[in-house]
Backbone as ProteinMPNN parsed JSONL, in Angstrom:
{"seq_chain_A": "XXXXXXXXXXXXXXXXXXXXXXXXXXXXXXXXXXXXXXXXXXXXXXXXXXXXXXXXXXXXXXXXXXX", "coords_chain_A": {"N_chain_A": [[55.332, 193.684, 295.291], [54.105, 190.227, 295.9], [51.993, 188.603, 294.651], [49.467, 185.619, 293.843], [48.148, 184.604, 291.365], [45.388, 183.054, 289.796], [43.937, 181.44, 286.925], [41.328, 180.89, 285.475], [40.092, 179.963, 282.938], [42.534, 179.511, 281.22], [43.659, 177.734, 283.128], [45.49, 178.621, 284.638], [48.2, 179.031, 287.238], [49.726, 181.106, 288.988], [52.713, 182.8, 290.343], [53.407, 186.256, 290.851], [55.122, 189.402, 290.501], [54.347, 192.518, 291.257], [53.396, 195.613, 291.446], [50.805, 196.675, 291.436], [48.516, 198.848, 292.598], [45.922, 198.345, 292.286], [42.732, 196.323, 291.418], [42.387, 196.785, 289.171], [44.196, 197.961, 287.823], [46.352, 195.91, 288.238], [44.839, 193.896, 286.043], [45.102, 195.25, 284.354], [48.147, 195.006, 283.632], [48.008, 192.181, 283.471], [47.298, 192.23, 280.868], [44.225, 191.717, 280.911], [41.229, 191.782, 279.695], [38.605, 193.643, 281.755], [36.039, 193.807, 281.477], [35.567, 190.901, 280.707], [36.155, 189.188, 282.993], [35.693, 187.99, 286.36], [36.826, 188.997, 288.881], [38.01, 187.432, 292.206], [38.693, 187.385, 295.68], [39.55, 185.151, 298.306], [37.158, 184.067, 298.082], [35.401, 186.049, 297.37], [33.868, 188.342, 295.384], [35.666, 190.881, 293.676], [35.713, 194.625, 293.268], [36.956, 197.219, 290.391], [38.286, 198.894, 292.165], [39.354, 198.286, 294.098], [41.447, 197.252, 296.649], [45.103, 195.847, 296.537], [46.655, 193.497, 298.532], [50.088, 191.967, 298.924], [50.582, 188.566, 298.742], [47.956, 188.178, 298.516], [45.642, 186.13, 296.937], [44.595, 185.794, 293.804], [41.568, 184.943, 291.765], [40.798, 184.653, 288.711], [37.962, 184.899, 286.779], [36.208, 183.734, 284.446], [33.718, 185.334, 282.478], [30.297, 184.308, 281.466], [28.157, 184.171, 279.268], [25.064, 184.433, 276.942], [21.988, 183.087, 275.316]], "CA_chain_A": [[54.699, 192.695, 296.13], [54.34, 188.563, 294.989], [50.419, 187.894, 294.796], [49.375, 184.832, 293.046], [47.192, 184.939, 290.211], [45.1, 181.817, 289.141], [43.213, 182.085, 285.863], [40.022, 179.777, 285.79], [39.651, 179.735, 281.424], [43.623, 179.422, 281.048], [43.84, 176.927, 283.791], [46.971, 178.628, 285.107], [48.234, 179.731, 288.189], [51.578, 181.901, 289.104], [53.141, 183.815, 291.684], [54.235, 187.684, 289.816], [55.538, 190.376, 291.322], [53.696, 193.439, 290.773], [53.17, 197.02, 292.116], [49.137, 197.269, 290.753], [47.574, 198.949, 293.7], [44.374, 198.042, 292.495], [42.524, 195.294, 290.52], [41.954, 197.598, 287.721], [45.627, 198.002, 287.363], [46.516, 194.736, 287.761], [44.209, 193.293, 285.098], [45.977, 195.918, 282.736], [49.309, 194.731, 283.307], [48.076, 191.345, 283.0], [46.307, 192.299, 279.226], [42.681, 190.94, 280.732], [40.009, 192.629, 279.487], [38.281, 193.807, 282.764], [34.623, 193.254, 280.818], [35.79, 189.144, 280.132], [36.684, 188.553, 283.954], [35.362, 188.314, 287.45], [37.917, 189.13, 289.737], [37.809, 187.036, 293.407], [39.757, 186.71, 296.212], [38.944, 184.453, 299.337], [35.807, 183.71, 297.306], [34.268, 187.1, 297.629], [33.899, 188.902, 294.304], [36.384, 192.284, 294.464], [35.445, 195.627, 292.382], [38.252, 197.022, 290.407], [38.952, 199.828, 292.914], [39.743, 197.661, 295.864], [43.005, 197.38, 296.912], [45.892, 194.964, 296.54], [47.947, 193.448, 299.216], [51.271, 191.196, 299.043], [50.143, 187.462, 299.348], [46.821, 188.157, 297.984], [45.664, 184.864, 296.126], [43.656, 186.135, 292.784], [41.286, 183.981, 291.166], [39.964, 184.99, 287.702], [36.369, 183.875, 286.706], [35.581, 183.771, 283.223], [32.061, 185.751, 282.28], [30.093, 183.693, 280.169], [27.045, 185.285, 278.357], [24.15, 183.742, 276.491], [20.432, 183.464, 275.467]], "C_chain_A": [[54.403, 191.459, 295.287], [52.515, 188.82, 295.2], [50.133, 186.682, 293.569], [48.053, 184.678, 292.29], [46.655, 183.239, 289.579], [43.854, 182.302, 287.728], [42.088, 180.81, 285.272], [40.11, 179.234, 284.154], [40.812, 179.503, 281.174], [44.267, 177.963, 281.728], [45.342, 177.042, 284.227], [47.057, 179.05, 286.24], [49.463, 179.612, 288.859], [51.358, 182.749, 289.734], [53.666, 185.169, 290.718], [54.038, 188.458, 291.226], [54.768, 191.423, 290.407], [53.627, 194.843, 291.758], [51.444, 197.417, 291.975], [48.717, 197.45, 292.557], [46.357, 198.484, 293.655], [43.882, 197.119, 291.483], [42.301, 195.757, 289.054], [43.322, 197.5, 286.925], [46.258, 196.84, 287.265], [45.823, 193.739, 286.409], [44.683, 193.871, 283.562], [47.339, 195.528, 282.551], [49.724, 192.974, 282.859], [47.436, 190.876, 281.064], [45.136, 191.602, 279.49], [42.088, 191.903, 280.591], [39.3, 192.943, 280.796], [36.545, 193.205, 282.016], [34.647, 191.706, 280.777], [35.61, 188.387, 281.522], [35.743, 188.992, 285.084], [36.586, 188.373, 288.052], [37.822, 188.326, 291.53], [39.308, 186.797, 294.48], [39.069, 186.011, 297.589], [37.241, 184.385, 299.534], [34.724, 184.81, 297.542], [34.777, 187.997, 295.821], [34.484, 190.194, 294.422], [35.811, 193.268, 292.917], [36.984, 195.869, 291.752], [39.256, 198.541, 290.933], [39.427, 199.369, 294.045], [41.103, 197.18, 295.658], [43.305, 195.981, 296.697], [46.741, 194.582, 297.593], [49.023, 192.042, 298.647], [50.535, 189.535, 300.188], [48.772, 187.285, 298.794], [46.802, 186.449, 296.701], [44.475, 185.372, 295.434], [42.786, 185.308, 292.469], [40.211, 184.999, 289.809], [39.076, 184.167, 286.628], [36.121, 184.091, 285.308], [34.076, 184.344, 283.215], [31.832, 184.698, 281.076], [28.599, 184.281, 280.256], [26.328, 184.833, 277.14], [22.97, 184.01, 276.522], [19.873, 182.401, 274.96]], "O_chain_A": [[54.432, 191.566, 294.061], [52.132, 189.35, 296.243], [50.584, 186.873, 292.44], [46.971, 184.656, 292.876], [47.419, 182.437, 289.041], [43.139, 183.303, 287.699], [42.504, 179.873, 284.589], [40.204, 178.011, 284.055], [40.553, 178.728, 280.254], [45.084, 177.237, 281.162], [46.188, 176.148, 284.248], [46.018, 179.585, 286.625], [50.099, 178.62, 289.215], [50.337, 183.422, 289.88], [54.409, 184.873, 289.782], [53.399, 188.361, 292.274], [54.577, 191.303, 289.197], [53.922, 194.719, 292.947], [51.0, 198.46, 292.455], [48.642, 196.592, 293.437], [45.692, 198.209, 294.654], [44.637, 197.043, 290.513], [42.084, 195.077, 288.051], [43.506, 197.099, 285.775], [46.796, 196.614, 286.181], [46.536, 192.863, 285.92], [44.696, 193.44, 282.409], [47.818, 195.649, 281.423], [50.735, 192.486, 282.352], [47.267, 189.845, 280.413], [44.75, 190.845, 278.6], [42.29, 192.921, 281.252], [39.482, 191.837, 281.305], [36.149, 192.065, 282.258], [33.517, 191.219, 280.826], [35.098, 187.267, 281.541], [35.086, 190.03, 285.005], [37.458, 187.64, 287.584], [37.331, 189.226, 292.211], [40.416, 186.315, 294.246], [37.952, 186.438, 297.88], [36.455, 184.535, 300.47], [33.54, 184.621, 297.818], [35.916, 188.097, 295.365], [33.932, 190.878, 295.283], [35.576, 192.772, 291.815], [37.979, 195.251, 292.13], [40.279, 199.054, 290.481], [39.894, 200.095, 294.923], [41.661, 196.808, 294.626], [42.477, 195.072, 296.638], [47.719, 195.321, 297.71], [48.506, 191.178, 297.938], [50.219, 189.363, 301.366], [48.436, 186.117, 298.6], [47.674, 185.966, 295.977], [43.418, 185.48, 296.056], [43.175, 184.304, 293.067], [39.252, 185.748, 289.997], [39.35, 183.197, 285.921], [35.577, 185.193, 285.247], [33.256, 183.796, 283.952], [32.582, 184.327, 280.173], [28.075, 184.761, 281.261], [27.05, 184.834, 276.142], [22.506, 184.835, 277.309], [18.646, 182.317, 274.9]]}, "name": "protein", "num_of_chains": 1, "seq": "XXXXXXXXXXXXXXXXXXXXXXXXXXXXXXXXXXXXXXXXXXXXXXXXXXXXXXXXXXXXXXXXXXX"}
């Protein structure tokens, strides 16, 4: 399936083909640390057991962390 992946700290954003049923799996095939990233799609924050569909538009949020 094509879903497009935008990457907020990279400032990139590409169409890949992928099979990751789930955001967990996708974030491994993209090498993101799952701890580094928020994961969103249609501006709702997704866990990384929730499913993937074809068309899905990613957006990955940088954590930032401070005191």
């Amino acid at each position: 399936m094509k879903i497009i992946v935008s990457n907020e700290k990279e400032g990139t954003n590409q169409e890949i083909n992928t099979e990751a049923p789930t955001v967990k799996v996708l974030l491994q095939e993209l090498g993101v640390n799952s701890e580094t990233v928020l994961v969103a799609r249609n501006s709702q924050i997704l866990l990384p057991t929730d499913q993937l569909q074809g068309g899905d538009e990613i957006l990955l949020l940088s954590v930032i962390s401070g005191g």
